[in-house]
C-alpha positions in Angstrom: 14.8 -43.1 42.7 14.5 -43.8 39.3 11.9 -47.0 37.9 12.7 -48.5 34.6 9.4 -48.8 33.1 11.3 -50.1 29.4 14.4 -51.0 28.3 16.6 -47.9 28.7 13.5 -45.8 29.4 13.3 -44.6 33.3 10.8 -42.5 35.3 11.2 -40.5 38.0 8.5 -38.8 40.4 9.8 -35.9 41.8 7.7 -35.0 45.1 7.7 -31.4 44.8 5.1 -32.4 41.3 3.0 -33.3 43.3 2.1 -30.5 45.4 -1.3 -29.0 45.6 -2.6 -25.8 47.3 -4.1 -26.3 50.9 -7.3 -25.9 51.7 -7.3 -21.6 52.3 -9.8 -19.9 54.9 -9.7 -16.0 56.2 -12.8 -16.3 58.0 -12.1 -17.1 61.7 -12.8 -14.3 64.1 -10.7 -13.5 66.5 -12.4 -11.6 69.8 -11.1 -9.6 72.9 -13.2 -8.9 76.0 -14.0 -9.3 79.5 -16.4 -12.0 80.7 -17.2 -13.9 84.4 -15.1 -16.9 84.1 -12.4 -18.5 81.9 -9.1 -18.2 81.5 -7.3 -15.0 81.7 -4.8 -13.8 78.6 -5.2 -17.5 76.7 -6.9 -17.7 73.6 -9.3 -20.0 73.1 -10.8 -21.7 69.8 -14.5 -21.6 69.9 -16.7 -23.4 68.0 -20.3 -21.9 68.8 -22.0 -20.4 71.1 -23.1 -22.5 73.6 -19.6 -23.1 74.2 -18.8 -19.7 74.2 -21.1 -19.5 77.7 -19.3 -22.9 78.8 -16.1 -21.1 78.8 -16.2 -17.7 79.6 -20.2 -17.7 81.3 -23.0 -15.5 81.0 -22.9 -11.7 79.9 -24.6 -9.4 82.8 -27.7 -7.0 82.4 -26.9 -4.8 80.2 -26.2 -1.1 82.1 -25.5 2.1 80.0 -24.2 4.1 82.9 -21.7 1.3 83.9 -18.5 1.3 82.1 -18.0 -1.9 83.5 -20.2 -3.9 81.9 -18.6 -7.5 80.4 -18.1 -7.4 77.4 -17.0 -10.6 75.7 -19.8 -13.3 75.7 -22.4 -10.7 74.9 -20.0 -9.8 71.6 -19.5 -13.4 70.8 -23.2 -14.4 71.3 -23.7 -11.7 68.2 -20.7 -13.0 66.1 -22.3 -16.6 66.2 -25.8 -15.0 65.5 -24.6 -13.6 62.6 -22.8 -16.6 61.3 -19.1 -17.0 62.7 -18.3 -20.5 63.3 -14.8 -20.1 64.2 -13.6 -17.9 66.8 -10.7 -17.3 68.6 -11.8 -15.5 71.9 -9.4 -14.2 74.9 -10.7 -13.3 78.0 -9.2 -9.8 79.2 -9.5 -8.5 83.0 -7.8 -5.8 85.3 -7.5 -7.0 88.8 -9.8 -10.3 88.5 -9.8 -12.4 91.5 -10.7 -16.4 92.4 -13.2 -17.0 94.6 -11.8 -19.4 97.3 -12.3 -21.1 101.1 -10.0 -22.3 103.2 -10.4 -25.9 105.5 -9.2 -26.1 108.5 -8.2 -28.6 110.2 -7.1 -29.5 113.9 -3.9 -27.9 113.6 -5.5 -24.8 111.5 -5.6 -24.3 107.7 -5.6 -27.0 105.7 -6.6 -27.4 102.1 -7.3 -23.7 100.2 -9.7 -24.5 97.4 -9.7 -21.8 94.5 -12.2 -21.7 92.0 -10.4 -22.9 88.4 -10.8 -19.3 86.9 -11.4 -15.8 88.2 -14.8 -14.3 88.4 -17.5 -13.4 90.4 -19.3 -17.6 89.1 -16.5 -18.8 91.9 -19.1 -16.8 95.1 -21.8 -19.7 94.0 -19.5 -22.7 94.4 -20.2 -24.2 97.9 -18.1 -26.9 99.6 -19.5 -28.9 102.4 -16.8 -31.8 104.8 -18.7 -34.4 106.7 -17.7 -37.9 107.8 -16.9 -40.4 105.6 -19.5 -43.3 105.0 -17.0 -45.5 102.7 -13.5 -46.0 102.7 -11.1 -43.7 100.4 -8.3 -44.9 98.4 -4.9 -43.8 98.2 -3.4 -43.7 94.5 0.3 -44.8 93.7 2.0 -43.7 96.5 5.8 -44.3 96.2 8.4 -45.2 98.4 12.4 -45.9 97.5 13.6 -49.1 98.0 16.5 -50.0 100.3 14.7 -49.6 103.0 11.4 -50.7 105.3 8.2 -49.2 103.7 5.3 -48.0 106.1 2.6 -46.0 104.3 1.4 -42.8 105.0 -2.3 -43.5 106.0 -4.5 -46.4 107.7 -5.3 -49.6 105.5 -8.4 -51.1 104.9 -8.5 -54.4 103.3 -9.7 -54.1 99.7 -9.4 -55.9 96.7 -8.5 -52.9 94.7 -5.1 -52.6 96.8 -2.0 -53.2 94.7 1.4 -53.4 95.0 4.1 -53.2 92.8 8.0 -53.1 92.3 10.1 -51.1 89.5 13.6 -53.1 89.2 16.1 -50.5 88.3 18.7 -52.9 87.5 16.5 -55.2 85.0 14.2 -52.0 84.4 11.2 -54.2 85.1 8.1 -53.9 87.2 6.5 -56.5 89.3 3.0 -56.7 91.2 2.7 -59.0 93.9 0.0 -60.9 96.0 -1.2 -59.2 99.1 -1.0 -60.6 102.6 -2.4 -58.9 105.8 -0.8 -59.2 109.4 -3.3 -61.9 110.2 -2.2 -64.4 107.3 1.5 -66.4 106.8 4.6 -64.8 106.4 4.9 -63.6 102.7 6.8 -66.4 100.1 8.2 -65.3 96.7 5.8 -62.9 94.7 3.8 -61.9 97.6 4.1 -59.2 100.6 2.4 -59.2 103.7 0.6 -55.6 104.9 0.1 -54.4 108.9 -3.3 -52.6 108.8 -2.2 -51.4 112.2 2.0 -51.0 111.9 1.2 -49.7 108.1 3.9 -52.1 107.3 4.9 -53.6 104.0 6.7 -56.8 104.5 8.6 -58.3 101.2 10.0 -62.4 100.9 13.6 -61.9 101.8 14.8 -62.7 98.0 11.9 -60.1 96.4 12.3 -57.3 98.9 13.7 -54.0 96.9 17.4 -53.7 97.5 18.4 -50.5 95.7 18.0 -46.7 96.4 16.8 -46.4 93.1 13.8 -49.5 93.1 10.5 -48.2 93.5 7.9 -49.6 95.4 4.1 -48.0 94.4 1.2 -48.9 96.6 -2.6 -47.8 96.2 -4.4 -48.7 99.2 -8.2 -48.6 100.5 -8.3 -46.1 103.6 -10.7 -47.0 106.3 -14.1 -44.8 106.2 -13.2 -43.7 109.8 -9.9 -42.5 108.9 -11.3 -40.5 105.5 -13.6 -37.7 105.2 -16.3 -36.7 102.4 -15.8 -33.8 100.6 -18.6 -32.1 98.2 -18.5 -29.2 96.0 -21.0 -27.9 94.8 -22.0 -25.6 91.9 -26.1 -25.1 91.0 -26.9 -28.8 90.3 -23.5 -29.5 89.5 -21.7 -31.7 92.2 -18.0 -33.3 92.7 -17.7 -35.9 95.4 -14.2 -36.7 96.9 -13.6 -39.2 99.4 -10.1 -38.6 100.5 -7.6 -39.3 103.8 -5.8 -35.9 104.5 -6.1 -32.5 102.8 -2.8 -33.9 100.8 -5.1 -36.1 99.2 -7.9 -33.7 98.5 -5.6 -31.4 97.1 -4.4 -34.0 94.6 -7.7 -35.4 93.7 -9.2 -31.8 93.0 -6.4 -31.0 90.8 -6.3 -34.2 89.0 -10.5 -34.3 88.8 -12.2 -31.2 89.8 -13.9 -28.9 86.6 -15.0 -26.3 89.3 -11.9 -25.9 91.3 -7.9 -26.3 92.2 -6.7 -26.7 95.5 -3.4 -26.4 97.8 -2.8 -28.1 101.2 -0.9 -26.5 103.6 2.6 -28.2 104.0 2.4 -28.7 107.5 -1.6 -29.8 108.1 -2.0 -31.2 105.0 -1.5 -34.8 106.9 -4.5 -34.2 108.7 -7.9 -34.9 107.9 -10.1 -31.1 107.3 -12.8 -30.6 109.9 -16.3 -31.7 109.1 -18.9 -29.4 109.1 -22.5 -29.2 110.9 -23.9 -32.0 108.8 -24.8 -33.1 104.9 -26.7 -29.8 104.4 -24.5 -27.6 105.7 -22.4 -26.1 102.5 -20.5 -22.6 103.3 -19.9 -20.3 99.7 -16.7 -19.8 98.2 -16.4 -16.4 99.5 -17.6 -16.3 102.6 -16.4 -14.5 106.0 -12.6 -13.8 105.2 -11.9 -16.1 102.2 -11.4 -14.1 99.0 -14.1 -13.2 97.1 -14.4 -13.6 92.9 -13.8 -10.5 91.1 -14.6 -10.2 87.2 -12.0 -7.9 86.9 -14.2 -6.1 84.1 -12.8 -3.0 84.4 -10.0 -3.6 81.9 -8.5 -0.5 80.1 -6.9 0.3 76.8 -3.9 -1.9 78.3 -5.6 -4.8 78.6 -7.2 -5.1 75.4 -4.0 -3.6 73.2 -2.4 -7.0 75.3 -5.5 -9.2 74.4 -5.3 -8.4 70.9 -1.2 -9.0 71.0 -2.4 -12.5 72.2 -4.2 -13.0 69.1 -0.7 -12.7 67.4 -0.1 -16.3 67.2 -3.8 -17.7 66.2 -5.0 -18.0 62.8 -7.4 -15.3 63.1 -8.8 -12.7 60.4 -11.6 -10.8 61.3 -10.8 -9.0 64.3 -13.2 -7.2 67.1 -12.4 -5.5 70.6 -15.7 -6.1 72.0 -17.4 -3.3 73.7 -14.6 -0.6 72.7 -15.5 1.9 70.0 -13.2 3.6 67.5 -12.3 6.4 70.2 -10.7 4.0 72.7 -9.6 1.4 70.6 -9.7 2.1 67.1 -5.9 3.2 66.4 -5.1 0.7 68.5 -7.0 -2.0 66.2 -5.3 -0.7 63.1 -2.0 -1.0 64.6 -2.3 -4.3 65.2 -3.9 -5.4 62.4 -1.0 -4.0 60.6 1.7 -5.4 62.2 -0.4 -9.1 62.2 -0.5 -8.7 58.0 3.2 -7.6 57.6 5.9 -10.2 56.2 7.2 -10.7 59.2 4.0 -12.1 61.2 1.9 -13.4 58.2 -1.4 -13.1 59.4 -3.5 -11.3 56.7 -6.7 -9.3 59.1 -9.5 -6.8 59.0 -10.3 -5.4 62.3 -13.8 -3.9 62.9 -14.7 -1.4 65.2 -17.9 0.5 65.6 -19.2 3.8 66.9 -19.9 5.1 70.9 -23.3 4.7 72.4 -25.2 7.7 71.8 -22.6 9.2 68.9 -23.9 11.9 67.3 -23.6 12.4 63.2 -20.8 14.3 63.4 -18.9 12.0 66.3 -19.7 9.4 63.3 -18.4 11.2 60.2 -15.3 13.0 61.7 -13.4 9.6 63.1 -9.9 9.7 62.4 -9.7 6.4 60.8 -8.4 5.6 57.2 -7.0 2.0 56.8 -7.7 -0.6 54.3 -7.6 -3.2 57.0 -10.4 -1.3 59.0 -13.8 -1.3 59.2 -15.8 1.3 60.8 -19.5 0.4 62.0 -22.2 2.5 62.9 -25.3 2.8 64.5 -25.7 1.2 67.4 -28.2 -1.8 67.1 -31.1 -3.2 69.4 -30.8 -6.7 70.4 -32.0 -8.8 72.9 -30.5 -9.3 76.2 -31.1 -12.4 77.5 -29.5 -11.2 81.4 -32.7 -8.6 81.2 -34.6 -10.8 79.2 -35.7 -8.1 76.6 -34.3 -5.7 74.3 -31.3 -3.4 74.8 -29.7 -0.2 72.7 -26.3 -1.5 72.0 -23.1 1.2 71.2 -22.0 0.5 67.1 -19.1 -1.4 69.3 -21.4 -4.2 69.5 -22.8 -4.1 65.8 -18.8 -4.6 65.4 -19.4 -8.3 66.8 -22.3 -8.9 64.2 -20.6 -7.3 61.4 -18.1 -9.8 61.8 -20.1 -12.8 62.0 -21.5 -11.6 59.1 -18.6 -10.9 57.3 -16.7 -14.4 58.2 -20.7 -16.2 56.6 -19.1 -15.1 53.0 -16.3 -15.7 50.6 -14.1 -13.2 50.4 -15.3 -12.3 47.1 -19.2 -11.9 48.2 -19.8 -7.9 49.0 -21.5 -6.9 51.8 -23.6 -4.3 50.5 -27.2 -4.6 50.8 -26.2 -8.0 53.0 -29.3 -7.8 55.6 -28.5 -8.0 59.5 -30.7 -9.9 61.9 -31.4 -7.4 64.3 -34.0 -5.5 66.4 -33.6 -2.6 65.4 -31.3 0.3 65.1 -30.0 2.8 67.8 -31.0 5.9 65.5 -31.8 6.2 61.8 -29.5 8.5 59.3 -31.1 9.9 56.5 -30.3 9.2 52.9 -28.3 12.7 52.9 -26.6 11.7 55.8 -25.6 8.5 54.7 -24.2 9.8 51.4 -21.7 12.0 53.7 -21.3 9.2 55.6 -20.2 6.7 52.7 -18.3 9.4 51.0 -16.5 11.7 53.4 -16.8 9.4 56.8 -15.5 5.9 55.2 -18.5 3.8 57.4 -19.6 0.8 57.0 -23.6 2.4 57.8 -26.7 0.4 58.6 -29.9 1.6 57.6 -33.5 0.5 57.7 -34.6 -1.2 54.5 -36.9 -3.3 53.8 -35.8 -4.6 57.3 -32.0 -3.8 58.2 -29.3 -3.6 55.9 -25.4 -2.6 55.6 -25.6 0.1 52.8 -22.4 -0.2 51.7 -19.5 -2.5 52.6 -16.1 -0.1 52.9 -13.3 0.2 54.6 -11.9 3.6 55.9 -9.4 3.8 53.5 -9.3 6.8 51.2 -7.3 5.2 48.7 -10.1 4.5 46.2 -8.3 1.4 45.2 -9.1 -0.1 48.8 -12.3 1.4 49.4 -14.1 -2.2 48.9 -13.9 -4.7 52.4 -14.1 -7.1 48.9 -10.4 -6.2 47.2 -8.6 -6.5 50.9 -10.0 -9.8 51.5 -9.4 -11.1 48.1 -5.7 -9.7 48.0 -5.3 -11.5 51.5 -7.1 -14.7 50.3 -4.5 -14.7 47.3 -1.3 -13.9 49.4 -2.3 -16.6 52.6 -2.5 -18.8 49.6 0.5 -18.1 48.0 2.0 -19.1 51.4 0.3 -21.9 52.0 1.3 -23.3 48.6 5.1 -22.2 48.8 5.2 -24.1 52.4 6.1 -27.1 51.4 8.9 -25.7 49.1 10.5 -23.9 52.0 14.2 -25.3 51.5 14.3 -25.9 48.5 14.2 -22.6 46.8 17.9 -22.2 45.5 16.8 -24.5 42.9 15.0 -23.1 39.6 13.2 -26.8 38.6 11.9 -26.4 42.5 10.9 -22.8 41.9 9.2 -23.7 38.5 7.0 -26.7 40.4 6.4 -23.8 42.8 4.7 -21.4 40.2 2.7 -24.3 38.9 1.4 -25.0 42.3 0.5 -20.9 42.9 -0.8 -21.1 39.5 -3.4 -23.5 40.2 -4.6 -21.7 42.8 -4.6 -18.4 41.7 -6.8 -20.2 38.7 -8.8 -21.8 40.8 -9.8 -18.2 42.6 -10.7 -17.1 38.8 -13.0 -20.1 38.6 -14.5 -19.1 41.7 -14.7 -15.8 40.3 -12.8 -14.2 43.0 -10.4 -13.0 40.5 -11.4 -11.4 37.1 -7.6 -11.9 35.8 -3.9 -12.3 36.6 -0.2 -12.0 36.2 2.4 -14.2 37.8 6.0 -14.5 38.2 8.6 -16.3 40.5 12.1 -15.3 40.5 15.3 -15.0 42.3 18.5 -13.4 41.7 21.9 -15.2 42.5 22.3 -13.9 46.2 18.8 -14.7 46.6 19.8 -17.9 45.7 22.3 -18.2 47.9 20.4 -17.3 50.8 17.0 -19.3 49.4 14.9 -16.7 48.8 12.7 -16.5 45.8 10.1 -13.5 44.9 6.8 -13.7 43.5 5.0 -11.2 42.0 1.3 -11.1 41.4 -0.8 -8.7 39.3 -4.3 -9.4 40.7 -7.8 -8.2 39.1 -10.1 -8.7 42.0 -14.1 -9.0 41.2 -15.7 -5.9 41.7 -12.9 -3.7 41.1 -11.6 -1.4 38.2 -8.0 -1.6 39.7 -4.8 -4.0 39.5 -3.4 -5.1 42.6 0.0 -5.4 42.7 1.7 -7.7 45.1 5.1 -8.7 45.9 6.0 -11.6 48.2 9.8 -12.7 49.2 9.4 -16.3 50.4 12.1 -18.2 52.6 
């Protein structure tokens, strides 16, 4: 509304004036591979690397001769070597498997505990049943009211048991005192518990009348009636006390970080059987239980669906770890394309990198030309901590540390000449042979200089005007922030004031990316025609002179 600062002289602030441009990043990585543990098909926001081995475990000894190698912490572990601190990872995996063991109990199977993510980690978690030396406790268990109320397990007198009453008439909820069989008969606000009967005895005037009351009791179980469970994982250790394989089951799903069970729906009132003694723990695994299975021998299906995953993440650099350009790479560029298009907004360079053992001409006859891809080669050495020494890696893997590299700079910072911490290099191209390579094969090619360094940082386009990694990821830097600045407009487009605060607030950041010398120049205008009006829609065209480049960008964008 309008404030009168004068006489007959009024102000108004108008929100959309004061609209600034959001902070703007393409530099998260997004990853798809196999690993040991970890959710399957779920992207997951990492933040380094020792979380990265939390999540999805440890990579295995490296193997040339086994296609089945896993692929995904040993690709992240280079990304965050290489200076990625942001990276969306998804686990892949064709025909993974649970370890799990099943407790038995008097009547037969009881509890089957699952380890909490497939893999071949849930074979070392070990599970061990003996007697109880304390008494367990029984969480809010319910019962309607209307009727007599006798719980489900023994009671031991404790004063952690509570009992309470929700009113579903004044929608209130009462606790009372607690009585035992060996005390008075309960008065108002207290009830009176049978540790033999199991019970619960209300005053006459208290006592839950309605269907629709609910009476919630936790209770103390005697240590006779309960059982000790223990799982175990390395040094790791979870101890439940519980009184029936229905309560272990709930307490392992509501606690456990190694594990999810399931009771049977028949024997789960019944405690499991204990085993030999304290020391006697049997392996997830074991005899006919199912074993863990990595489920690392994922295909070209698995990883097209990973990267789909990756869809619906803010993710811009984007790496199939362990796949070279012959099984993945048209695959990469199609989704990188269809991620950047207006419909799905999310501006990305995929990288992809050569076959283990690729000869030159493997290297320079690729089929690849894209703008949003980036082809790696050699191979590089690294170390492999399964092994513990160094390892040849495939240019696949030099994919990962391209990557981290790449998401360590602006958009506007080249790569060329950038050195890469590694090893060494799977094989070493001659300056003739990286002038062919550069020129006619589009690669992004290491070489040993002075240490190692990327020679030149292209795409595979052979448009000349996208050759530079540097004009895509300006151009997308410019157009994510071009949408992160119209968001707030979103609305309110039919109306020119609106669209002219708009073109101030693209402005500013589009002079902003000058200052920062991303940008050596540019042209902007935001317009609409009548039946885009209508339909609030409003265009805006850019004219971009990136850094580093002798070209004009042109870009159109139709925001609604």
């Amino acid at each position: 509304m309008s404030e009168m600062i004068l006489p007959g002289v009024y102000i108004e602030v108008r929100p959309e004036a004061l609209i600034v441009p959001g902070r703007v990043s393409v530099n998260t990585v997004g990853i798809v591979g196999t690993a040991n543990r970890g959710p399957v098909d779920t992207p997951v926001l990492l933040a380094g690397y020792s979380q990265a081995r939390e999540v999805f475990g440890e990579y295995d000894a490296w193997d040339e001769d086994n296609p089945a190698v896993l692929t995904l912490t040993r690709a992240l572990e280079l990304a965050f070597g290489h200076g990625a601190t942001q990276v969306w990872a998804v686990r892949v995996a064709n025909g993974a498997a649970a370890g799990s063991y099943i407790l038995n109990s008097a009547a037969g199977a009881n509890v089957t505990l699952s380890a909490n993510s497939p893999g071949e980690w849930g074979n070392e978690l070990e599970v061990n049943v003996i007697a109880a030396d304390a008494t367990s406790f029984v969480e809010g268990e319910t019962h309607p009211g209307g009727a007599a109320v006798t719980l489900s397990y023994a009671v031991a007198r404790s004063a952690r048991n509570r009992v309470t009453v929700f009113d579903s008439a004044t929608r209130r909820t009462r606790q009372f005192n607690i009585l035992y069989e060996d005390g008075p008969a309960p008065a108002a606000g207290q009830v009176r518990i049978d540790t033999t009967t199991r019970g619960v005895e209300f005053f006459a005037a208290d006592a839950p009348g309605a269907a629709s009351d609910i009476v919630t009791v936790s209770y103390a179980v005697p240590a006779a009636s309960s059982a000790k469970v223990t799982l175990k994982l390395g040094t790791a250790k979870e101890v439940y006390v519980i009184a029936n394989g229905n309560d272990l089951a709930r307490d392992i799903n509501d606690r456990s970080a190694l594990a999810t069970a399931t009771a049977d729906a028949t024997n789960g009132i019944e405690l499991p059987n204990a085993f030999a003694d304290a020391n006697d723990y049997h392996l997830f695994g074991s005899g006919t239980n199912t074993r863990g299975n990595n489920g690392a021998d994922a295909g070209q299906d698995n990883y097209k669906n990973g990267l789909d995953l990756l869809m619906n993440v803010s993710a811009h650099i984007i790496v199939a770890a362990g796949q070279s350009n012959d099984v993945i790479g048209d695959e990469l560029a199609q989704h990188v394309a269809a991620a950047s298009d207006d419909m799905n907004k999310r501006e990305r360079i995929g990288i992809v990198g050569s076959a283990l053992g690729a000869t030159f001409d493997d290297i320079r006859g690729h089929s690849l030309n894209s703008d949003r891809i980036v082809f790696v080669a050699p191979g590089i050495v690294a170390y492999d901590a399964a092994l513990k020494q160094d390892v040849t890696l495939p240019g696949s893997y030099s994919a990962a540390a391209i990557a981290g590299l790449m998401s360590s700079y602006d958009p506007h910072v080249s790569l060329t000449n950038k050195p890469v911490p590694v090893a060494g290099l799977e094989r070493k191209f001659t300056n003739p042979e990286l002038a062919v390579l550069l020129e006619e094969g589009r690669v992004l090619a290491l070489q040993s200089k002075l240490g190692f360094k990327i020679v030149r940082g292209i795409t595979t386009s052979t448009n000349t005007a996208w050759k530079q990694i540097t004009t895509r990821r300006i151009v997308d830097f410019a157009k994510y922030g071009v949408r992160s600045a119209a968001d707030p407009y979103i609305g309110m487009l039919n109306n020119e004031r609106v669209r002219g605060a708009l073109r101030a607030t693209i402005n500013s950041f589009l002079a902003e990316m000058v200052e920062d010398e991303m940008l050596i120049g540019y042209d902007l205008n935001v317009s609409a025609t009548r039946e885009q009006e209508l339909q609030g829609i409003c265009a805006v065209t850019m004219v971009v002179r990136p850094v580093f480049s002798i070209d004009f960008i042109k870009v159109t964008m139709f925001l609604a």
